[in-house]
C-alpha positions as CSV (number, residue, x, y, z in Angstrom):
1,X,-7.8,-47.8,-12.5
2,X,-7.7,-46.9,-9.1
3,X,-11.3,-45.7,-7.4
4,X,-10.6,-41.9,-6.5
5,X,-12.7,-40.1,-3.7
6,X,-12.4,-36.4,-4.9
7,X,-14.0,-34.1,-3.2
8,X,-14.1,-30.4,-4.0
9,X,-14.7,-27.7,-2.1
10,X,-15.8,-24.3,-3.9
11,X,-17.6,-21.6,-2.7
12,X,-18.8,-18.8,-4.5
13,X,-19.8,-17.9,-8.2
14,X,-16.9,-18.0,-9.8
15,X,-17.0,-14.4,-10.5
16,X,-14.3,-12.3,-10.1
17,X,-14.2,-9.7,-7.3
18,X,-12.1,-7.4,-9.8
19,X,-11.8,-6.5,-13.5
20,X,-9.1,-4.9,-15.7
21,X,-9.1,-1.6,-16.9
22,X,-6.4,0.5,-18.9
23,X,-4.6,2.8,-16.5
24,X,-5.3,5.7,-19.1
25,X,-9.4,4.8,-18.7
26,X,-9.2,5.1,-14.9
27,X,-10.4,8.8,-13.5
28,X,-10.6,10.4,-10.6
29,X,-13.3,9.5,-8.0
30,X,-13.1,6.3,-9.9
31,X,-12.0,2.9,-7.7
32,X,-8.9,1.2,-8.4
33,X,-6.7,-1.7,-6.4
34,X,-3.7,-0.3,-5.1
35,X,-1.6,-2.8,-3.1
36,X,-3.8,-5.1,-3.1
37,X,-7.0,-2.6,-1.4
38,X,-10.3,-1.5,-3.0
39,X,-9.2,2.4,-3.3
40,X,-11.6,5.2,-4.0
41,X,-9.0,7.6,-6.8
42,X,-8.5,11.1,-5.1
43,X,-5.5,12.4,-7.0
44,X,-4.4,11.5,-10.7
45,X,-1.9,12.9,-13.0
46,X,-0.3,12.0,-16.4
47,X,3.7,12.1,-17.1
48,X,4.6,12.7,-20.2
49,X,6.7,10.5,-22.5
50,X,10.5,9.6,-22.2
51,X,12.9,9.3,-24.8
52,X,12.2,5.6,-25.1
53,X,9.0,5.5,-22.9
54,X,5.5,5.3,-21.8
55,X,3.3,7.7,-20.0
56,X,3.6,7.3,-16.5
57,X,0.1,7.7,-14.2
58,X,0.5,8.8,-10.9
59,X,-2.5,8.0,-8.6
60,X,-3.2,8.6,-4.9
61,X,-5.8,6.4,-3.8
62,X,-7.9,5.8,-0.4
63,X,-8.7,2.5,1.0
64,X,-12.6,2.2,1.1
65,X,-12.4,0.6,4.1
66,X,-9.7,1.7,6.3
67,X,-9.0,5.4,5.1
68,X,-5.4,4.4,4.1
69,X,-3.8,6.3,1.5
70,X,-2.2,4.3,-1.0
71,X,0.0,5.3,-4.0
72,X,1.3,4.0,-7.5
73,X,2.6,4.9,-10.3
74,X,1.9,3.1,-13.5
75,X,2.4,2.9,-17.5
76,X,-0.5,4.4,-19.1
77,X,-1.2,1.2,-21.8
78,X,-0.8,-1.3,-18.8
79,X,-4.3,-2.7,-17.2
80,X,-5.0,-2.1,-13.4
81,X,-7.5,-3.7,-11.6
82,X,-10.9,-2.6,-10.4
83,X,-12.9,-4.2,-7.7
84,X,-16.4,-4.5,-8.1
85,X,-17.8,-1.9,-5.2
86,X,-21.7,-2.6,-4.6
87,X,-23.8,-0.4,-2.2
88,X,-26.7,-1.8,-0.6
89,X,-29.3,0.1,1.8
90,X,-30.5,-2.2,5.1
91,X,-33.4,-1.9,7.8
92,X,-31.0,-1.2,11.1
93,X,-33.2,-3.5,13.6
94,X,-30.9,-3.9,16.6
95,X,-27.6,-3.7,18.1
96,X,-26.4,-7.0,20.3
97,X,-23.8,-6.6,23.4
98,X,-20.9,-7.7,21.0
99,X,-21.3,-4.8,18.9
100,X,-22.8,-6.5,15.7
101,X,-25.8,-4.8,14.1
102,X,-29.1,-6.9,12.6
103,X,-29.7,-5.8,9.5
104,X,-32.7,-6.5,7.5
105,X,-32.7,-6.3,3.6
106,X,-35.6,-5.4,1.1
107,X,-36.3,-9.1,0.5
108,X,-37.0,-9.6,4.6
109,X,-33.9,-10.9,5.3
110,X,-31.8,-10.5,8.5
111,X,-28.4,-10.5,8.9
112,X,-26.8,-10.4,11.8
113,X,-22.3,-10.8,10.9
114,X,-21.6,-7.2,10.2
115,X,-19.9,-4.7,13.1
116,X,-20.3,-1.3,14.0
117,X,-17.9,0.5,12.1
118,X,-15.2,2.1,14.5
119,X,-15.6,5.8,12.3
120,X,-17.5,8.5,12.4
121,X,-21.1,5.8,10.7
122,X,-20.3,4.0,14.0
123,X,-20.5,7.0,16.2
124,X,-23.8,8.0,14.2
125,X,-25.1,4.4,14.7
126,X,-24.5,4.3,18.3
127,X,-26.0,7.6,18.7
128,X,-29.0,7.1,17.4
129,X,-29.4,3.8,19.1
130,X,-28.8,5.5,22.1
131,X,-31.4,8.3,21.1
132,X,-33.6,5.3,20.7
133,X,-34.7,6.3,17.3
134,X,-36.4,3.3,15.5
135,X,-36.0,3.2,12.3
136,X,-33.3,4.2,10.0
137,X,-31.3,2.8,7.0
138,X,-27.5,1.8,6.8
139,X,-25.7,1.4,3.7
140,X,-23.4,-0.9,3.6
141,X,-20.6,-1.0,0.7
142,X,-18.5,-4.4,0.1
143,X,-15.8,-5.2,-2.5
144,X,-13.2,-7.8,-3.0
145,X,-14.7,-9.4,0.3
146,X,-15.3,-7.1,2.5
147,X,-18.1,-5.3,3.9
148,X,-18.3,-1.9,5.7
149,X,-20.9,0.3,7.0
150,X,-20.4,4.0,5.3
151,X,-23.9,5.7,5.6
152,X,-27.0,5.7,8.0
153,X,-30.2,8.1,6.5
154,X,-33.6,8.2,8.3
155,X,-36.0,5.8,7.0
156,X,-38.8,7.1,4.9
């Protein structure tokens, strides 16, 4: 027997950053994956069957992320996938000169790899900064990945 020196290099939990569901279970305002982006469902309808056929669902999607707007059409029995979104509410400490914001979480801790967003949140962000207001909360939402700024409330 030869002597092997494996080694393997895994990061993460193992979890999945989608799930199915039946395309007749999705709704509107829902998230689905179309073309491979997390899409927030803004526009859904139901064909009726063929002669031989399936239902057809027609959805109209918008990339959480990018503000893309996506489209697909789909048999109503087949699964699609649906990323796991998560939403999570941070301490906005600081800006740096590169444009990445320090973030602090309930738990104390700081993180400092997430950018201001170039949308209307960033605009907000930057303003306030430059208002000089101290504290305030951003929300940050992430699925399959990625991580966006999409809120900013004052802090209580």
């Amino acid at each position: 027997m030869a002597d092997h020196d494996e080694t393997f290099e895994a990061v993460g939990s193992g979890a999945s950053a989608t799930f199915p569901q039946q395309c007749s279970a999705l709704r509107k305002n829902g998230h689905v994956v179309l073309k491979n982006r997390p899409c927030k469902i803004v526009e859904m309808s139901t064909s009726k069957t063929g002669k031989h056929g399936h239902a057809k669902v027609h959805m109209v999607g918008i990339d959480i992320f990018n503000q893309k707007k996506y489209e697909d059409i789909c048999p109503s029995t087949h699964n699609m996938d649906v990323p796991h979104v998560s939403r999570k509410d941070f301490t906005f400490i600081d800006v740096d000169d590169d444009g990445f914001m320090s973030l602090m979480d309930d738990g104390g801790d700081i993180r400092n790899d997430l950018k201001v967003p170039e949308s209307e949140i960033g605009k907000e962000i930057q303003e306030r900064v430059g208002n000089g207001e101290e504290s305030f909360m951003v929300t940050i939402m992430s699925a399959m990945g990625e991580e966006v700024a999409v809120g900013v409330k004052t802090a209580k």
